[in-house]
TORNUMAR-383113 format. One record per residue (C-alpha): residue number from 0; x, y, z. Coordinates in Angstrom, 1 decimal. Example, Ala and Ser with C-alpha at 12.3 -4.5 7.8 and 13.67 -1.06 7.14 Angstrom:
REM residues 2
tornu->0; c1->12.3; c2->-4.5; c3->7.8
tornu->1; c1->13.7; c2->-1.1; c3->7.1
//
This chain:
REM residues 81
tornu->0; c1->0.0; c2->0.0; c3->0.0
tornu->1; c1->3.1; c2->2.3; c3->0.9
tornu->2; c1->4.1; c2->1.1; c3->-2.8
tornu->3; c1->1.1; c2->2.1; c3->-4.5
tornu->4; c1->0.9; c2->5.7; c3->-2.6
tornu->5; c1->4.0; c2->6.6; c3->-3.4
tornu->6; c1->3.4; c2->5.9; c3->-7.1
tornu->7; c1->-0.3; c2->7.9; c3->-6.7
tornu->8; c1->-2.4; c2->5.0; c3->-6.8
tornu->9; c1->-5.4; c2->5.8; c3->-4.8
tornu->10; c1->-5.6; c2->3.5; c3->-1.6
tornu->11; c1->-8.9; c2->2.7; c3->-2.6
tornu->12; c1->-8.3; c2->1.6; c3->-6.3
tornu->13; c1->-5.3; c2->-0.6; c3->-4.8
tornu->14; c1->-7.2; c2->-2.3; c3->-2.7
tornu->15; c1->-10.4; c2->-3.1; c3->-4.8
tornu->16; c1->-7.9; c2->-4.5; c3->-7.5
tornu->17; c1->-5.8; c2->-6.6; c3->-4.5
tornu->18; c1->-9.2; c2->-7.8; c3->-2.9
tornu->19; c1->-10.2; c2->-8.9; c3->-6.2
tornu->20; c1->-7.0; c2->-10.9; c3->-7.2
tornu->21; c1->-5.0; c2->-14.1; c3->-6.4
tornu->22; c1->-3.3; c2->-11.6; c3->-3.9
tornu->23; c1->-6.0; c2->-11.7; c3->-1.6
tornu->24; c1->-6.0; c2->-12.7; c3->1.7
tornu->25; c1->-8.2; c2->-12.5; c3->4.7
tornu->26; c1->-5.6; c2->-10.0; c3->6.7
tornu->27; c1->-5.0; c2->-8.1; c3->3.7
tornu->28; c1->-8.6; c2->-7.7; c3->3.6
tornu->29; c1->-9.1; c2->-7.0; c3->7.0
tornu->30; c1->-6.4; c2->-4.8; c3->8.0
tornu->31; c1->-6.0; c2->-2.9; c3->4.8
tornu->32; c1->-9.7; c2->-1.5; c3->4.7
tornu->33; c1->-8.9; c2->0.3; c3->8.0
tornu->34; c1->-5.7; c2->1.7; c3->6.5
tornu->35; c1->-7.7; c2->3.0; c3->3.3
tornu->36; c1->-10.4; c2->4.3; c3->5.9
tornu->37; c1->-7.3; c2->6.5; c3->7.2
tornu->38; c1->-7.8; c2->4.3; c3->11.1
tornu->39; c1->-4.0; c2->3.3; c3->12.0
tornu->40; c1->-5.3; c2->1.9; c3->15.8
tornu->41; c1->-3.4; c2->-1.2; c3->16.3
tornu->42; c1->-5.0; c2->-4.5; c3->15.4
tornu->43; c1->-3.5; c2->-7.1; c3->17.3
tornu->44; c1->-0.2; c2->-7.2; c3->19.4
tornu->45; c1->3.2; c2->-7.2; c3->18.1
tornu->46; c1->3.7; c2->-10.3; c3->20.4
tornu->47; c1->2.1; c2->-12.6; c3->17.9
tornu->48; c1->4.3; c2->-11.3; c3->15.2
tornu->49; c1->7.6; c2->-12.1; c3->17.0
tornu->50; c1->6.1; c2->-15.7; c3->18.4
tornu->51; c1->5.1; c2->-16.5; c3->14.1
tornu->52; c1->8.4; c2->-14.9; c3->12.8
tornu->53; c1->10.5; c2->-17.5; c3->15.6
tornu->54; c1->8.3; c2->-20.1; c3->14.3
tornu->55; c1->9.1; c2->-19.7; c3->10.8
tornu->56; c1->12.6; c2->-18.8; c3->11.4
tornu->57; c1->13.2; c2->-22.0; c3->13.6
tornu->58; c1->11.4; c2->-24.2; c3->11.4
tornu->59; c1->13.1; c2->-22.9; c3->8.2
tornu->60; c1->16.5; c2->-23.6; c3->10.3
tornu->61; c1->15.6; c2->-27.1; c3->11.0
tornu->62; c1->14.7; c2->-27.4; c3->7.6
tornu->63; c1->18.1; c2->-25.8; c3->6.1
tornu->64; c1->15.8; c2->-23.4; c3->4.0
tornu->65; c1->17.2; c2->-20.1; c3->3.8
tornu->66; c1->15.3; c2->-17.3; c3->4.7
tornu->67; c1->17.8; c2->-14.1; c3->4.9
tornu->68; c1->14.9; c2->-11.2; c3->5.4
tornu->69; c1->13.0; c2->-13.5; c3->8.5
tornu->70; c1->16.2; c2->-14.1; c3->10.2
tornu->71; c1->17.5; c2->-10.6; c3->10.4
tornu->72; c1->14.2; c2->-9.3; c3->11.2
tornu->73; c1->14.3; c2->-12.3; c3->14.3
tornu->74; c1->17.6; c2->-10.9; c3->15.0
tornu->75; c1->16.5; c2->-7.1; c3->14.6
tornu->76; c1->13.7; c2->-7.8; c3->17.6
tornu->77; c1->15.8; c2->-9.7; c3->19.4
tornu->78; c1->18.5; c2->-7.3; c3->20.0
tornu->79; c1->15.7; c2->-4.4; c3->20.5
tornu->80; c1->14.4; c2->-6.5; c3->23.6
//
């Protein structure tokens, strides 16, 4: 959405055309309508996020499957706590 700002797609017109597409997804959906409504109150806790990031970054590890961007953003909010 930051994307499609910038280049002076209206927040509306990017997300009908997302919503309607293979993109899709239910937080997409959910969390982008209140960004296009112009409501930024937090939606759930950044908690979760770190708890699924570890997930995917230990199970990726046990898997061998490099994931550069998840593992320095585990690192990134690791060192910040």
């Amino acid at each position: 959405m930051a994307l499609a700002a910038r280049a002076g797609i209206p927040l509306d017109v990017m997300y009908d055309v997302v919503t309607h597409a293979a993109g899709n997804s239910w937080m997409f959906e959910n969390r982008m309508q209140h960004v296009v409504d112009g409501d930024y109150t937090p939606r759930s806790a950044v908690d979760i996020f770190v708890k699924d990031l570890g997930l995917v970054a230990d199970t990726a590890k046990a898997l061998r499957f490099p994931l550069p961007l998840a593992s320095t953003a585990v690192k990134y909010v690791h060192q910040r706590q």
